[in-house]
KEDOTI-771449 format. One record per residue (C-alpha): x, y, z; residue in one letter. Coordinates in steps of 0.001 Angstrom, whole numbers, plus 524288, in hexadecimal, padded with zeros to 5 digits. Example, Ala and Ser with C-alpha at 12.3 -4.5 7.8 and 13.67 -1.06 7.14 Angstrom:
% KEDOTI-771449
8300C7EE6C81E78A;835667FBDC81BE4S;
% end
This chain:
% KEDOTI-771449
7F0A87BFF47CBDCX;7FC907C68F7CEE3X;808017CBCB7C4DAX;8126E7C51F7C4B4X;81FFE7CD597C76FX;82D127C8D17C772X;837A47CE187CF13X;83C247D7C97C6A3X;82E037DE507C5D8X;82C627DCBD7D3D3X;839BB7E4EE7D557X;8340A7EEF87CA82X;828987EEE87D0B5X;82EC37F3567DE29X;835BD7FC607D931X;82B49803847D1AFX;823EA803867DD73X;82CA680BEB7E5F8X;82F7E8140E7DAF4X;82763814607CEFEX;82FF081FB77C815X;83CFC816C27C9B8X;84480817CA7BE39X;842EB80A627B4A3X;8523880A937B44CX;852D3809607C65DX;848C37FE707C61EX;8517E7F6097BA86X;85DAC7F9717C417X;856DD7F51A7D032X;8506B7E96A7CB6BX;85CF27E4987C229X;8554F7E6A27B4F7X;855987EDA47A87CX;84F657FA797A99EX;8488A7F58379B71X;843587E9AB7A3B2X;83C917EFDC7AE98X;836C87F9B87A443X;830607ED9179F61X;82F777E86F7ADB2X;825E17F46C7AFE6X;81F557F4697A43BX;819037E6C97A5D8X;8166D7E8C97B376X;80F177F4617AFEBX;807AF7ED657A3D4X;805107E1477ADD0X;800477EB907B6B9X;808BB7E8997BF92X;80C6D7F5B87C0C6X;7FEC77FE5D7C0E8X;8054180C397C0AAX;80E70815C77C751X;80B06820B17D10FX;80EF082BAD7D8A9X;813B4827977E778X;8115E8340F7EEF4X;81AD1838257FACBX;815F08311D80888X;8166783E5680E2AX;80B7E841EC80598X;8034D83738806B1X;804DC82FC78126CX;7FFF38369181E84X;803828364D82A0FX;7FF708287F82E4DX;7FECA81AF282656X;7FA9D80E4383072X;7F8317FF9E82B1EX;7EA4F7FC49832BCX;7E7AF7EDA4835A7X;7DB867E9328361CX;7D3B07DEE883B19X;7C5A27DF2583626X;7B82B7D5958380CX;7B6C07D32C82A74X;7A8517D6CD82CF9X;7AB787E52282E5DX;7B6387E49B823D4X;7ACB37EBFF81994X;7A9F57F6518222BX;7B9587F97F827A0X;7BD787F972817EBX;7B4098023881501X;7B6A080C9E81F57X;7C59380B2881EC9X;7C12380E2B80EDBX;7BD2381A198110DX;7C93E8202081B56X;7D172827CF81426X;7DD75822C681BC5X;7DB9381497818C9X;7E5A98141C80D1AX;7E3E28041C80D29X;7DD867F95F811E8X;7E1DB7EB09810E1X;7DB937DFAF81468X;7E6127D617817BCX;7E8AD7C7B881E5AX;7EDAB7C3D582B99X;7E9DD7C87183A25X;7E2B87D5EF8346DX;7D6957D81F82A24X;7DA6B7E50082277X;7E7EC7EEA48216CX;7E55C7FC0482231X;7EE88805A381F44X;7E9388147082390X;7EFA38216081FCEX;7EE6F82CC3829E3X;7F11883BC582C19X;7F445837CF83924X;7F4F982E4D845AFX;7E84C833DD84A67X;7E132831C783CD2X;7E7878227183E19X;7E294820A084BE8X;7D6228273E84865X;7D35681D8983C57X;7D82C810A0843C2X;7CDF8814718502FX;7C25C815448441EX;7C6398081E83DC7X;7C9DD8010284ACFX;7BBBF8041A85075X;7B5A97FF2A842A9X;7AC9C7F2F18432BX;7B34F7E7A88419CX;7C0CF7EBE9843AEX;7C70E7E2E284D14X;7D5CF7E9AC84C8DX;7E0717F1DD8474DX;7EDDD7F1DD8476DX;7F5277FF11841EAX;80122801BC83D06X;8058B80FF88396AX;80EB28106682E35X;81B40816EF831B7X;822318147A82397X;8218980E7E8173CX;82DC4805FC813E1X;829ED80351806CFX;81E9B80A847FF10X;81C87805057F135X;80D2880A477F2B4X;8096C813BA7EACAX;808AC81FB47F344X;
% end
């Protein structure tokens, strides 16, 4: 079931998310509230679990190499079991989604380099079962409320 958020929490929420250290007092002036009200704002969405923690966001530069690329993929589902598992085990598969509409699965890979990228796409393109993928190198994030 999910939580139910209003507005306000939703605009806390946001907030929080692209900058977990931002003073109490910015959020009240940026949502319209009393800086005593989104106090309490965060502390029940913390005890609802709403909120499961805070973290460190470390710099792109250090973490994201060189190349990022959204893989679509459209799978037999016979052979489904077997692509999961390999794609498991490659260091530079950072997710895997398995999503509606024209393709099976979302992959998003994270490279050292083009040659790494056109490397890995070769291996999973000749896999059993995989019937096509479309790739998308990401040039830019626009907005990043991720964790790293």
């Amino acid at each position: 079931m999910r939580p139910e958020l209003d507005e306000v929490d939703n605009k806390v929420l946001a907030l929080l998310m692209d900058n977990a250290r931002l003073p109490v007092t910015s959020i009240a002036k940026q949502v319209g509230i009393a800086r005593t009200t989104v106090i309490a704002r965060i502390a029940a969405l913390e005890k609802r679990g709403i909120i499961a923690g805070y973290g460190v966001r470390l710099s792109h530069k250090l973490v994201q190499p060189a190349v990022r690329a959204y893989v679509g993929l459209s799978v037999d589902a016979k052979f489904a079991s077997a692509l999961i598992k390999y794609l498991q085990q490659l260091p530079e598969a950072e997710t895997l989604c398995a999503v509606s509409g024209t393709i099976d699965y979302m992959l998003t890979l994270r490279c050292d380099s083009t040659d790494t990228l056109d490397r890995l796409l070769d291996q999973i393109g000749a896999m059993d079962g995989v019937r096509q993928t479309a790739t998308s190198i990401i040039l830019s994030k626009r907005i990043d409320r991720g964790a790293i």
